[in-house]
C-alpha beads as a LAMMPS data file, in Angstrom:
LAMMPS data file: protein, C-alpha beads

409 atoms
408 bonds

1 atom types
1 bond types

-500.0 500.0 xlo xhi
-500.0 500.0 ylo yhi
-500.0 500.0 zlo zhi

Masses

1 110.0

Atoms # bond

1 1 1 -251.578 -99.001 236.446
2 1 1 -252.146 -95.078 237.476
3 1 1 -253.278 -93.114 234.268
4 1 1 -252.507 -89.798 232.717
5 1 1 -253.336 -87.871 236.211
6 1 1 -256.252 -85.124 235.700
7 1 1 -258.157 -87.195 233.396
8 1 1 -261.527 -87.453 233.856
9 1 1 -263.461 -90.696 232.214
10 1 1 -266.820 -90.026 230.609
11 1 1 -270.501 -92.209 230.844
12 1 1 -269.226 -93.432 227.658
13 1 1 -266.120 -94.806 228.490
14 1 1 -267.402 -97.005 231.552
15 1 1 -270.467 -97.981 229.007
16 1 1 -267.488 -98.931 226.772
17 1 1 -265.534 -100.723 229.472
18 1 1 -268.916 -102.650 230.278
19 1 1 -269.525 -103.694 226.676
20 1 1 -265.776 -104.373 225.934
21 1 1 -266.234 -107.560 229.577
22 1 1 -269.282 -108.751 227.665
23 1 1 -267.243 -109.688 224.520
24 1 1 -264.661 -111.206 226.180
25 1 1 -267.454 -113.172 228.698
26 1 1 -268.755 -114.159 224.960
27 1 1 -265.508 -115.010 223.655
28 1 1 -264.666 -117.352 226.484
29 1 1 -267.923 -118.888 226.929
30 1 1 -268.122 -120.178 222.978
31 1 1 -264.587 -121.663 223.667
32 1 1 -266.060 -123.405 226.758
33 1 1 -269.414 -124.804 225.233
34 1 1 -267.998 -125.839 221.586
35 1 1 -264.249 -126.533 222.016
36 1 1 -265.436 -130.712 222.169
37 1 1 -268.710 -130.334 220.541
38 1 1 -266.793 -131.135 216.746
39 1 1 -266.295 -134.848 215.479
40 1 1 -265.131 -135.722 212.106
41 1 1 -267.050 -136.775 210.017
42 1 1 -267.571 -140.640 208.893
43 1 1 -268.122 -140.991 205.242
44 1 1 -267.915 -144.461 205.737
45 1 1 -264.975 -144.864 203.049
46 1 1 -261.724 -145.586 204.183
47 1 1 -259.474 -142.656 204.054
48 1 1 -256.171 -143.147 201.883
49 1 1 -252.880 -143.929 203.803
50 1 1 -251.299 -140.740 204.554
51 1 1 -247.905 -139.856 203.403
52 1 1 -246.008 -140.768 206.889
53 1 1 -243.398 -137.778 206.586
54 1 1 -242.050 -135.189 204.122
55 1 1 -241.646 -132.097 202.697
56 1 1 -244.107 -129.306 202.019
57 1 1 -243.579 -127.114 199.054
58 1 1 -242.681 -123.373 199.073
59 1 1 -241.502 -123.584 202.860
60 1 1 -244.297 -125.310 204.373
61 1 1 -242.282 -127.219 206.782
62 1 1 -241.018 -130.594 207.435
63 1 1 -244.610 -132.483 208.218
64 1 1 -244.872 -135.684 210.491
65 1 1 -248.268 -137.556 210.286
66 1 1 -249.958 -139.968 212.641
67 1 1 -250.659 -143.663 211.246
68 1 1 -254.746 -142.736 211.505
69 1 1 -253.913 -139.711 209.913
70 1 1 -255.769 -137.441 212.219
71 1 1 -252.552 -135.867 213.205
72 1 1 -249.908 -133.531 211.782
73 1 1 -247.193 -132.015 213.120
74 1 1 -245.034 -129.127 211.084
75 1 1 -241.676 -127.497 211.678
76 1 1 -240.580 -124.642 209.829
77 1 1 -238.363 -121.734 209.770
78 1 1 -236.511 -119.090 208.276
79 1 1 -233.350 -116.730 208.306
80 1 1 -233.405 -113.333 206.899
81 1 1 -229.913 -111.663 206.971
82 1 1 -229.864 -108.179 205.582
83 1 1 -227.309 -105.616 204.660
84 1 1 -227.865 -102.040 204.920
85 1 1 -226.634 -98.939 203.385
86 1 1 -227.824 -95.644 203.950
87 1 1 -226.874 -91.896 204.235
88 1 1 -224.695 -90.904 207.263
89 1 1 -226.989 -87.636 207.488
90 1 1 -229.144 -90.137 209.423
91 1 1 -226.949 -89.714 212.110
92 1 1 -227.429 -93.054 213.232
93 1 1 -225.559 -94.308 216.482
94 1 1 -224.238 -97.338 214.367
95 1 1 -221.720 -97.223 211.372
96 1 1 -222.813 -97.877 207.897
97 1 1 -222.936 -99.921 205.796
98 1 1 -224.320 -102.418 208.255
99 1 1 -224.927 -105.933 208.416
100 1 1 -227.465 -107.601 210.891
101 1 1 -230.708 -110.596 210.799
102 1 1 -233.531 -109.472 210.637
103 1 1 -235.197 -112.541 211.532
104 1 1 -234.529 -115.638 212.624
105 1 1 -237.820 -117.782 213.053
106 1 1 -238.293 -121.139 214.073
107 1 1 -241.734 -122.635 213.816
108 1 1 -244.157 -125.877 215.478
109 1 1 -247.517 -126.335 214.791
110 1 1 -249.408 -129.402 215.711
111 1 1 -253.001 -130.528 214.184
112 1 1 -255.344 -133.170 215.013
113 1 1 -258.508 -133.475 212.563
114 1 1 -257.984 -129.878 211.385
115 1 1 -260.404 -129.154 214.329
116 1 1 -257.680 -128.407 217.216
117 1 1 -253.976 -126.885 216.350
118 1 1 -251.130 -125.767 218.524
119 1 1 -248.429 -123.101 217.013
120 1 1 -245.671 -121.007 218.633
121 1 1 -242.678 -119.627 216.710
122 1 1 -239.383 -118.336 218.196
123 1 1 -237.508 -115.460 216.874
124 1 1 -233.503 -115.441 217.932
125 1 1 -232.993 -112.373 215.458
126 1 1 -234.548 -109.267 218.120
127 1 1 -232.135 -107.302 219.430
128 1 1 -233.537 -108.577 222.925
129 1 1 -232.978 -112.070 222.362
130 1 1 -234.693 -115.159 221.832
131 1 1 -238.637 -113.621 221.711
132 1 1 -242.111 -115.760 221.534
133 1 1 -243.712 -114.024 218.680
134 1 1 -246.821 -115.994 218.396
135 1 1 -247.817 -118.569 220.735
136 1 1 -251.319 -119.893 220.535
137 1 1 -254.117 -122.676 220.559
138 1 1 -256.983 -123.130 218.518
139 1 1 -260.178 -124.884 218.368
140 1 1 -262.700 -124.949 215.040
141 1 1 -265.976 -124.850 216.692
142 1 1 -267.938 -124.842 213.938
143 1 1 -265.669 -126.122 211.112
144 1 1 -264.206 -123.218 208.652
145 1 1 -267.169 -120.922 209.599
146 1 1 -266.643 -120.396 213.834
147 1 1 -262.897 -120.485 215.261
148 1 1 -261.391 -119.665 218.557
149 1 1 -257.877 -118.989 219.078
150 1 1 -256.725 -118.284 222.651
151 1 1 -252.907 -117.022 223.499
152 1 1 -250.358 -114.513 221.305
153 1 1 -251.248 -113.919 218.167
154 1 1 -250.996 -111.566 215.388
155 1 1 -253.821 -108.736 215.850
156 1 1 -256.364 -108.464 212.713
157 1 1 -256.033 -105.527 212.293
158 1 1 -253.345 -104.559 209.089
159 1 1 -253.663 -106.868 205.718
160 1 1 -249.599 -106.370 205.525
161 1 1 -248.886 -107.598 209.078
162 1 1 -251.167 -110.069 208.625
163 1 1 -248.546 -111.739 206.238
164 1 1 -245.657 -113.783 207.262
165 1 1 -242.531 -111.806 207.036
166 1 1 -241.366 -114.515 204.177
167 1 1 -244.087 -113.850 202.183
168 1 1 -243.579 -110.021 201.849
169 1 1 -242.294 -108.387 198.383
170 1 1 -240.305 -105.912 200.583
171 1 1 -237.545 -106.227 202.816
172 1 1 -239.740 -103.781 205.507
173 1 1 -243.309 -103.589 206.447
174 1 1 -244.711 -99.598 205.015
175 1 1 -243.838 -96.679 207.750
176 1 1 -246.964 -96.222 208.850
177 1 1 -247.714 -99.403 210.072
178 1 1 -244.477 -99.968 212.176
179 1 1 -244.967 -96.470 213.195
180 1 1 -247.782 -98.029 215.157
181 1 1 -246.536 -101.407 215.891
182 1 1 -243.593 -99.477 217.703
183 1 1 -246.423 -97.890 220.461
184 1 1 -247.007 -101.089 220.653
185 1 1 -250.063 -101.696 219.175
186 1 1 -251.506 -104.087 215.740
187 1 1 -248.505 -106.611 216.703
188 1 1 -248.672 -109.819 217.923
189 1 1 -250.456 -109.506 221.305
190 1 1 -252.216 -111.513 223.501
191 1 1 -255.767 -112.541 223.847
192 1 1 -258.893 -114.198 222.757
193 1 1 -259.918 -114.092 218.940
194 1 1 -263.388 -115.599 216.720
195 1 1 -262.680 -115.791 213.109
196 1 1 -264.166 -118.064 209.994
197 1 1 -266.108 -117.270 206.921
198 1 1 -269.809 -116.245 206.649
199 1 1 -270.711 -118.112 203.402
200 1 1 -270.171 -121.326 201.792
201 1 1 -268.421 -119.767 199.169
202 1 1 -265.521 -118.354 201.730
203 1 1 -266.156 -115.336 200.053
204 1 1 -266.603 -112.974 203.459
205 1 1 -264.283 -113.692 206.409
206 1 1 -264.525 -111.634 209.705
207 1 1 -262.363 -111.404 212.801
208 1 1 -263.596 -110.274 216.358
209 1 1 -260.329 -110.214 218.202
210 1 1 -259.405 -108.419 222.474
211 1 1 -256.594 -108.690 223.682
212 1 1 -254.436 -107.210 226.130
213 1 1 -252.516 -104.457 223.715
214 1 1 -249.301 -104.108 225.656
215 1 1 -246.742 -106.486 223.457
216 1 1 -245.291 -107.267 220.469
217 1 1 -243.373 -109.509 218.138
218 1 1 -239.832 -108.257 219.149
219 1 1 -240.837 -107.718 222.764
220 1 1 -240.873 -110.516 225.637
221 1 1 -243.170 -113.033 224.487
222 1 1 -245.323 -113.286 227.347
223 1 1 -246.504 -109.416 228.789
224 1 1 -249.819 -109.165 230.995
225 1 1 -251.879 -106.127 230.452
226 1 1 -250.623 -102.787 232.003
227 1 1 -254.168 -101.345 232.378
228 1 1 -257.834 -102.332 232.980
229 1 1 -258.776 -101.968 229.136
230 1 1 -258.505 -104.063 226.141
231 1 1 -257.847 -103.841 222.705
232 1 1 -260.715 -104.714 220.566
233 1 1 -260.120 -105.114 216.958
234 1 1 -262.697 -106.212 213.908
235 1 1 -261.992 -106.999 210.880
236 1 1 -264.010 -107.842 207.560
237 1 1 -262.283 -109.555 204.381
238 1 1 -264.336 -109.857 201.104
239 1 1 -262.866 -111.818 198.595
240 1 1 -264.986 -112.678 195.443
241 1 1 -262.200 -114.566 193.417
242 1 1 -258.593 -115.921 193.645
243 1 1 -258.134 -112.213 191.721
244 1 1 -259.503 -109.371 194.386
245 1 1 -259.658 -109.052 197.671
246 1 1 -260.918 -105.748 200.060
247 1 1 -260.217 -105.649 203.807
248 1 1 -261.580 -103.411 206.397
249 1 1 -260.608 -103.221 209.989
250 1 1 -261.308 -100.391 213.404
251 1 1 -259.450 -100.977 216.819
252 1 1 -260.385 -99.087 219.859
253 1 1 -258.133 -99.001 222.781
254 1 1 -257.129 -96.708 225.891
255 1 1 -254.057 -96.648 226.947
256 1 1 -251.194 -95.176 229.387
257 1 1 -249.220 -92.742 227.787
258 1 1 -246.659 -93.785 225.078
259 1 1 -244.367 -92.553 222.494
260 1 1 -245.630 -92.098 218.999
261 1 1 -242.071 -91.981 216.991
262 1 1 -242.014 -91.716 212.972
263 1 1 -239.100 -93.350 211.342
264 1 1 -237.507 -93.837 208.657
265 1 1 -236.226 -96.813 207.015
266 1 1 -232.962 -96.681 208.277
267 1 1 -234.137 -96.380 211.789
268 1 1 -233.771 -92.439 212.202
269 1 1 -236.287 -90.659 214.352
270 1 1 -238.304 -87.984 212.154
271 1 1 -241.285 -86.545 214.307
272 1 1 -242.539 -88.226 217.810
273 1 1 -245.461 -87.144 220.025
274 1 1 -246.693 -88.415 223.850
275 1 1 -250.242 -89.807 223.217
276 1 1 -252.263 -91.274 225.791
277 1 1 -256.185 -92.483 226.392
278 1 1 -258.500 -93.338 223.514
279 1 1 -257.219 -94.430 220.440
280 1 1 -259.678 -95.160 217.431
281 1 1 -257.978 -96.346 214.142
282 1 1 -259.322 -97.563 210.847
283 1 1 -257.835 -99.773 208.134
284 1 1 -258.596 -100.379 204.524
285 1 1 -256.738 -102.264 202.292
286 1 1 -257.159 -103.698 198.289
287 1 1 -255.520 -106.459 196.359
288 1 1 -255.471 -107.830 193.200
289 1 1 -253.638 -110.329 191.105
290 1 1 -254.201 -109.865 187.394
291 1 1 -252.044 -112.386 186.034
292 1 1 -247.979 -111.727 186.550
293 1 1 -249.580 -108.715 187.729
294 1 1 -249.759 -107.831 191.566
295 1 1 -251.516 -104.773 192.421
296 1 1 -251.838 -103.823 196.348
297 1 1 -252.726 -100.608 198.704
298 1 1 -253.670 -100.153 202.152
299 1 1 -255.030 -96.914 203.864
300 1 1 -254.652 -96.254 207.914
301 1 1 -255.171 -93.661 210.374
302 1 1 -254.941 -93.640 214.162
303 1 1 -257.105 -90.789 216.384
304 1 1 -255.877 -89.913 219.486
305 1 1 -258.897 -87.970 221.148
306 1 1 -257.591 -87.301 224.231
307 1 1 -253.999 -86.027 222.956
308 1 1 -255.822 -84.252 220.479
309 1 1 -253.571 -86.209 218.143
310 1 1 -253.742 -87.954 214.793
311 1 1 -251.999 -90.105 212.428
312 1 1 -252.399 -91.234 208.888
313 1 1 -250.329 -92.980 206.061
314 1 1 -250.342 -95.403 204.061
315 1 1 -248.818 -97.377 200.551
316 1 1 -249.886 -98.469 197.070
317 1 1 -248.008 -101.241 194.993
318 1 1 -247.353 -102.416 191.512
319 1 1 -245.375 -105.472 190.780
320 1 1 -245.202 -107.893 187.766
321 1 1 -243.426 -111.524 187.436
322 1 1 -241.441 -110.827 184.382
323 1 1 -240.170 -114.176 184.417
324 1 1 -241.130 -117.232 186.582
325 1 1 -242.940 -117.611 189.587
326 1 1 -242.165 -118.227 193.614
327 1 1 -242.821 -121.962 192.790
328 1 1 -240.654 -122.437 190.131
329 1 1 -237.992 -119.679 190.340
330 1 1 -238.123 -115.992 188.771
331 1 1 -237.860 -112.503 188.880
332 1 1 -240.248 -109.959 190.334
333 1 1 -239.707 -105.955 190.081
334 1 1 -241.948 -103.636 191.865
335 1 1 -242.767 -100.037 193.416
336 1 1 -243.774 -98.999 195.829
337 1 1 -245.275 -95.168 196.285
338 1 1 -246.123 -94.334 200.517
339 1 1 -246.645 -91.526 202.965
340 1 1 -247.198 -90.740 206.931
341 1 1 -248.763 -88.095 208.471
342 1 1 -248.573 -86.670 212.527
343 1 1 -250.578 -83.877 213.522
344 1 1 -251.789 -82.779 216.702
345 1 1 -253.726 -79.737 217.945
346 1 1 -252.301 -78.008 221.176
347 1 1 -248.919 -79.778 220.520
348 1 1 -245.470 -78.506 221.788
349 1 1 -243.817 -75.976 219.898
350 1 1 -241.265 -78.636 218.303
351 1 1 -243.710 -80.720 217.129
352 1 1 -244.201 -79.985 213.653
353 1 1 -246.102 -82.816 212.581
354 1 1 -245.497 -82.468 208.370
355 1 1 -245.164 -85.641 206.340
356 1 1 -242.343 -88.277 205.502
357 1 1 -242.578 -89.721 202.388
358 1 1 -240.915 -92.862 200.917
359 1 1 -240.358 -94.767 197.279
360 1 1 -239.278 -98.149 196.788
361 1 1 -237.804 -99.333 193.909
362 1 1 -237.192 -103.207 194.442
363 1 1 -236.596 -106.794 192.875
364 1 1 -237.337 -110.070 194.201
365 1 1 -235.466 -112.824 192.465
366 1 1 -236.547 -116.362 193.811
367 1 1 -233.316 -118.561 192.760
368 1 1 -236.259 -121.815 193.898
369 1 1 -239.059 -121.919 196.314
370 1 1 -237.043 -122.389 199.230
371 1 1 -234.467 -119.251 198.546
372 1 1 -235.109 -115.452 197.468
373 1 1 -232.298 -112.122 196.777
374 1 1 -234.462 -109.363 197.744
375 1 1 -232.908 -106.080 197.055
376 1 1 -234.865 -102.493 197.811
377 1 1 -233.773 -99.035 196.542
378 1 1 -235.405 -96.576 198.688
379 1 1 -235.652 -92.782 198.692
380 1 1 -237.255 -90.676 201.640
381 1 1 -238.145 -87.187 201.984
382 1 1 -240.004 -85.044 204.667
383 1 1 -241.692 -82.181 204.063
384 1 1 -240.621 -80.119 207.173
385 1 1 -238.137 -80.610 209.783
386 1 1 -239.346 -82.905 212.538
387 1 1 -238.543 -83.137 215.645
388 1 1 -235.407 -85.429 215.943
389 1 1 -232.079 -86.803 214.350
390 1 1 -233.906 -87.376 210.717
391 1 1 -231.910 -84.587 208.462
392 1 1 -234.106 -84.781 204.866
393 1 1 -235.833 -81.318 205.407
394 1 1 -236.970 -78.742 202.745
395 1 1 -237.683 -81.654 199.866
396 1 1 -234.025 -83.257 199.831
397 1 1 -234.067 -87.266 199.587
398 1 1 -232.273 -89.441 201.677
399 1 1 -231.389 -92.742 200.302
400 1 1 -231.578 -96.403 201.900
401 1 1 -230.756 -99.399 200.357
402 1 1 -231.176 -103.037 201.840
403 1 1 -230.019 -106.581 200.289
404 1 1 -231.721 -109.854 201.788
405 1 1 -231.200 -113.394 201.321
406 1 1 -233.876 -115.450 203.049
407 1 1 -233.979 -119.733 203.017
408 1 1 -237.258 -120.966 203.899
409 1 1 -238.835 -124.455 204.673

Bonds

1 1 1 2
2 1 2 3
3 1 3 4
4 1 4 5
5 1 5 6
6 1 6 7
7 1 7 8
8 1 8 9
9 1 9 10
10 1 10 11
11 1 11 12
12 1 12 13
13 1 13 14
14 1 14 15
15 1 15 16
16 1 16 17
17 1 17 18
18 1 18 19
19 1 19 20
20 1 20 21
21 1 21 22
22 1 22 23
23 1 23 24
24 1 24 25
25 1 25 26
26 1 26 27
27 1 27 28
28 1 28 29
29 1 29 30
30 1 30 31
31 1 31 32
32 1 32 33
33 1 33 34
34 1 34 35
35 1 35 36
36 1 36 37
37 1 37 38
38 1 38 39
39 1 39 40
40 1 40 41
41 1 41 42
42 1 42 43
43 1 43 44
44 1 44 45
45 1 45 46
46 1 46 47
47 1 47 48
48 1 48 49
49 1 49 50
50 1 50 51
51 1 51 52
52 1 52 53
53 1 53 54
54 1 54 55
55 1 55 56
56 1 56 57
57 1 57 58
58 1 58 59
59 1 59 60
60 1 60 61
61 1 61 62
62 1 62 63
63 1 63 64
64 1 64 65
65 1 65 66
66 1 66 67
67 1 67 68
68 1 68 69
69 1 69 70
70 1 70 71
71 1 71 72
72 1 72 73
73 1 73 74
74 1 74 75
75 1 75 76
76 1 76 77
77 1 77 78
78 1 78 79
79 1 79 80
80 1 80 81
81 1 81 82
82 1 82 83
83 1 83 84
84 1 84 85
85 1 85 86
86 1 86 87
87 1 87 88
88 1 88 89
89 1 89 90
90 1 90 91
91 1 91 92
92 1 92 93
93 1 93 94
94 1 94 95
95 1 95 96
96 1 96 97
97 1 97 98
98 1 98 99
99 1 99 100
100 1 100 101
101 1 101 102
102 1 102 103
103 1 103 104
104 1 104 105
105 1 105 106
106 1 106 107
107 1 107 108
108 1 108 109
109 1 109 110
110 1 110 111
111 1 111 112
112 1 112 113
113 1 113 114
114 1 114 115
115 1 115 116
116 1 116 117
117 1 117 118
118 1 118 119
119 1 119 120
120 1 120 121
121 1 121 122
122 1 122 123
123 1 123 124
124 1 124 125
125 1 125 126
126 1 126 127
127 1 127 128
128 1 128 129
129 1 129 130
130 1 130 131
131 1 131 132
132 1 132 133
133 1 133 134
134 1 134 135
135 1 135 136
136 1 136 137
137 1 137 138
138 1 138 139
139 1 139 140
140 1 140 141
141 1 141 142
142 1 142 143
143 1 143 144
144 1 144 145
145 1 145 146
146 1 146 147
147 1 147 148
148 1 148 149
149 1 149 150
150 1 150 151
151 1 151 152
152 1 152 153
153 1 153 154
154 1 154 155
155 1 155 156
156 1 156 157
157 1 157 158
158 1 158 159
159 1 159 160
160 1 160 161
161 1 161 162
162 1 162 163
163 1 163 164
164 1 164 165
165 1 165 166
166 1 166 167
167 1 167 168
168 1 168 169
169 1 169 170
170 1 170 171
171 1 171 172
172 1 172 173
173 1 173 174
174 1 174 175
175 1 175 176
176 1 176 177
177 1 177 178
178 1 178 179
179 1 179 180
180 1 180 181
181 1 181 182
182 1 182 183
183 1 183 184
184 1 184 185
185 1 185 186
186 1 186 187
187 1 187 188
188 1 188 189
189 1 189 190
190 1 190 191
191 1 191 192
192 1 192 193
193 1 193 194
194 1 194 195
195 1 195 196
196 1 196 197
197 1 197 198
198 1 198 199
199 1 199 200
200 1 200 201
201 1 201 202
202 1 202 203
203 1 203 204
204 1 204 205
205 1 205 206
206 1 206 207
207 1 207 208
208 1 208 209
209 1 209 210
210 1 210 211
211 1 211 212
212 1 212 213
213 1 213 214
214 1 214 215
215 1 215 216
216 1 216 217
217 1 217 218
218 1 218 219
219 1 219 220
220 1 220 221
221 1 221 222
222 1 222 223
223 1 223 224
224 1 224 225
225 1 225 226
226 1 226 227
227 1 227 228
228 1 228 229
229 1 229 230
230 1 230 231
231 1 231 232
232 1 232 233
233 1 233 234
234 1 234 235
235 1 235 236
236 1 236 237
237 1 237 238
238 1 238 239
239 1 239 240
240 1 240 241
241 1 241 242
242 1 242 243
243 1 243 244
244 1 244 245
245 1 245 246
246 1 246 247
247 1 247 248
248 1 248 249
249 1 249 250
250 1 250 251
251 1 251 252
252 1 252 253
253 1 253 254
254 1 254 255
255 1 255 256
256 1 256 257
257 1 257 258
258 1 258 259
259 1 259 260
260 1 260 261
261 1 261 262
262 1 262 263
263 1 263 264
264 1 264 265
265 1 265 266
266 1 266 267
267 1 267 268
268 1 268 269
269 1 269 270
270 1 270 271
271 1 271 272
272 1 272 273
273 1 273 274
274 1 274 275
275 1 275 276
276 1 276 277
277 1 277 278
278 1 278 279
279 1 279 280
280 1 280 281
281 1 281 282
282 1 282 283
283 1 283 284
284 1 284 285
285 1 285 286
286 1 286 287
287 1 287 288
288 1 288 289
289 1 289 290
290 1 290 291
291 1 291 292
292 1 292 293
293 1 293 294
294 1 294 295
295 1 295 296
296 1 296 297
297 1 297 298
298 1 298 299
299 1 299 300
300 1 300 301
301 1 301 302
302 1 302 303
303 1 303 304
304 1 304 305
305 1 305 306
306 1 306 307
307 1 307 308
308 1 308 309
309 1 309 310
310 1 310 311
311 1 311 312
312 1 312 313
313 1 313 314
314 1 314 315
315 1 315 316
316 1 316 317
317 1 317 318
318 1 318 319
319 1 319 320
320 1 320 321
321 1 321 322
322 1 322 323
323 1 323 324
324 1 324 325
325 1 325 326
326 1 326 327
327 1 327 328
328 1 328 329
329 1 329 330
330 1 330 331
331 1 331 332
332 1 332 333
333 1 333 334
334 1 334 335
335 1 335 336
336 1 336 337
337 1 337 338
338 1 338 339
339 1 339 340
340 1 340 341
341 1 341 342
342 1 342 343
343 1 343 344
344 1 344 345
345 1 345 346
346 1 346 347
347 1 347 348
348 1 348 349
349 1 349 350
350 1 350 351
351 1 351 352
352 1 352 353
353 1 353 354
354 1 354 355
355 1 355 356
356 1 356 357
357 1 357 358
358 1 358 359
359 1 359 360
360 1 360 361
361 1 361 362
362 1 362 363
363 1 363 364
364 1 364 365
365 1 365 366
366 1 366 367
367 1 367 368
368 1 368 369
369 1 369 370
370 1 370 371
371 1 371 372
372 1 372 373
373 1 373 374
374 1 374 375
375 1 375 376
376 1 376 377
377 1 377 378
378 1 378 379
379 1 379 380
380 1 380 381
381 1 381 382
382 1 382 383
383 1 383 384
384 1 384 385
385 1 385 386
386 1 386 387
387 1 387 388
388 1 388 389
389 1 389 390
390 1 390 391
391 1 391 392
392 1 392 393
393 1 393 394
394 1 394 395
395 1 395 396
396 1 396 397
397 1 397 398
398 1 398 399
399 1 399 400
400 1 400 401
401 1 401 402
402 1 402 403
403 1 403 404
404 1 404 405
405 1 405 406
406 1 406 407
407 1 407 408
408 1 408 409
C-alpha cells in the first residue's frame, strides 16, 4: 500500500523493520521445531474414566470427551441484547430509546492432551453480519511455560479486552480503549503469538505477540495486512496471589493514515484527528479482589510521532458483592470513574483536543450462573467543544443509560 506521500523513513525505522522479520522468523521457527516435540506424560496409573459429556459450570460450554480421554471438544455461546436510552442532544442518526444485540457469539474449541487446541467463535450481532472474531490454533511447546498460537486472536495488549465480553461488570469496554480499537488497532487481529509463565509458581506470565494490525472483532474475519509492517505487542502479567494482579504492555506499529474518533457511549462523535506512521502506546493496568471486594484500573496512552499526535485515558473501579456471587446468584453494584485525552501539536484549527469524561453508576444482578440483568447509569461531560455532533460542552452532562440481559453456557 502507498504511504502518507512526502514521508521520509529514518535508519531507525528500516533497523526496526529488520528486527520486527527476525521475531516473526523466531516465532515461526519455534512453532516448526516444537509443535510435535510434546508427549504426555505416563505416570503409569491408569487415568479415571472421563465424564463422556456434560455441562460446564458458569457458561463453560457443552463438553464432549473422547473414550481415552485425550480429547475435548466445547461449544459455547452467548446473547447480549441491550436497550439504550440516551439524550437526543447526541444527535444521533437513530431514534431513541433504542433496542439492538450487542453480541451474539457462538463458540468451538477442540483439545487433545491440553497440548494442541483449535477455537473460532462467530459473532451474528455486528452490524456487518456474521464476523470471525477469533479464529486460531495452538500448540503448548513446552507445557504451561512456552505456547504458540497462530491465526486471529485477541492482541495482548489491554487487561479489559483481554476479557470475554461475558465476563465484564459493564455493559461497554472504557472510552479509551474502543477509541483505539475503532483505528483498528488492540482488537482481535491476526498473527503469530508466544505466551506461558516464567516460574513454577505461574506467578509472571508474558506475551510476545505480531500480527498484521489491520482488523478487528466486528470487521471481516479474515483481513491481510495493508502495509509492509507489523504490529508488535508485549505484554508482562505479575500475579503474586488469587488477590492482585499488575499488567504492563507497549505496541509499536506504523501505519497508513486512519481516523482517530473519540466517542461517547451513545455512539456520538466528540473530537477525531487523521494520524498516520509510528504509533508507540503503553498500558498499565491493577487488580485486586479483597473479598466481595473488586478493585480495578488501567492506564493507556497512544503517541503518534509522525502526526505529532497523542492520546491518553483511562478508568478506575470499585465494586462489592453485597449479596451472592456469579456462581450462586447475587447482586453486584459498582463505579466506575474514567477520562480520554486527544492532543496534537500543529493540528487543524477545529481540532481542539480537550477531554471527555465519563461516570458509571451500575448493578450486575446474576439471577444464576448462566443469566445476568446488567443495568449502567452513565453521565458524560467534555471539557471543550470537539470537533463533531457530541453537544456536552462548557461542563454540562449528558446522560446514557443501557439495560442488558445476557444467557451464557
Amino acid at each position: 500500500m502507498n504511504r502518507i506521500p512526502n514521508h521520509d523513513f529514518n535508519q531507525t525505522g528500516k533497523k526496526m523493520n529488520s528486527f520486527k522479520s527476525h521475531v516473526l522468523g523466531l516465532l515461526v521457527g519455534l512453532s516448526a521445531t516444537a509443535l510435535f516435540s510434546q508427549a504426555p506424560a505416563d505416570s503409569g496409573l491408569a487415568p479415571a474414566a472421563p465424564k463422556p459429556a456434560g455441562l460446564t459450570a458458569k457458561g463453560g460450554g457443552v463438553f464432549i470427551n473422547s473414550e481415552d480421554g485425550r480429547g475435548v471438544i466445547r461449544f459455547m455461546g452467548y446473547a447480549q441484547p441491550v436497550f439504550m436510552l440516551t439524550a437526543e442532544s447526541n444527535k444521533q442518526a437513530y431514534k431513541v430509546p433504542t433496542f439492538f444485540v450487542r453480541r451474539a457469539r457462538a463458540d468451538f474449541k477442540a483439545e487433545y492432551d491440553s497440548l494442541y487446541t483449535l477455537f473460532f467463535e462467530f459473532d451474528a450481532g455486528t452490524a456487518a453480519g456474521t464476523s470471525l472474531v477469533e479464529g486460531y490454533t495452538q500448540a503448548a511447546l513446552i507445557k504451561d511455560h512456552l505456547n504458540f498460537r497462530l491465526g486471529k486472536y485477541i492482541q495482548p495488549f489491554s487487561a479489559e479486552n483481554l476479557r470475554s465480553s461475558r465476563a465484564l461488570e459493564t455493559v461497554e469496554r472504557f472510552q479509551a480503549l474502543n477509541t483505539l480499537i475503532g483505528l483498528p488497532a488492540f482488537d482481535a487481529n491476526i498473527g503469530a503469538m508466544l505466551f506461558g509463565t516464567v516460574d513454577a509458581g505461574k506467578t509472571l506470565k508474558y506475551y510476545l505477540s505480531v500480527n498484521n494490525g489491520t482488523n478487528t472483532a466486528a470487521q471481516g474475519g479474515n483481513v491481510k495486512d495493508g502495509n509492509s509492517d507489523k504490529d508488535m505487542i508485549a505484554r508482562l502479567e505479575f500475579a503474586p496471589n488469587k488477590m492482585f494482579k499488575l499488567g504492563a504492555a507497549y505496541d509499536y506499529d506504523k501505519e497508513k493514515a486512519q481516523t482517530l474518533a473519540m466517542k461517547s457511549y451513545s455512539g456520538a462523535v466528540y473530537d477525531s484527528l487523521r494520524v498516520y506512521g509510528a504509533r508507540h502506546a503503553v498500558d498499565v493496568d491493577a487488580h485486586a479482589v479483597l473479598g466481595k471486594l473488586g478493585l480495578d484500573a488501567e492506564w493507556l496512552m497512544a503517541m503518534f510521532p509522525d502526526t505529532n499526535a497523542a492520546f491518553q485515558g483511562g478508568y478506575a473501579q470499585v465494586a462489592y458483592w453485597v449479596k451472592g456471587s456469579e456462581a450462586e446468584g447475587g447482586w453486584e453494584p459498582l463505579f466506575r470513574a474514567e477520562y480520554s485525552k486527544l492532543s496534537a501539536d500543529n493540528a487543524p484549527p477545529e481540532v481542539d483536543g480537550c477531554t471527555m469524561m465519563a461516570f458509571t453508576l451500575g448493578v450486575n444482578w446474576w439471577a444464576n450462573q448462566w443469566a445476568r440483568w446488567q443495568v449502567n447509569i452513565i453521565e458524560e461531560t467534555t471539557s471543550g467543544k470537539g470537533n463533531a455532533v457530541y453537544a456536552a460542552k462548557d461542563g454540562k452532562f449528558l446522560p446514557t443509560a443501557f439495560a442488558e440481559f445476557q444467557i451464557k453456557f
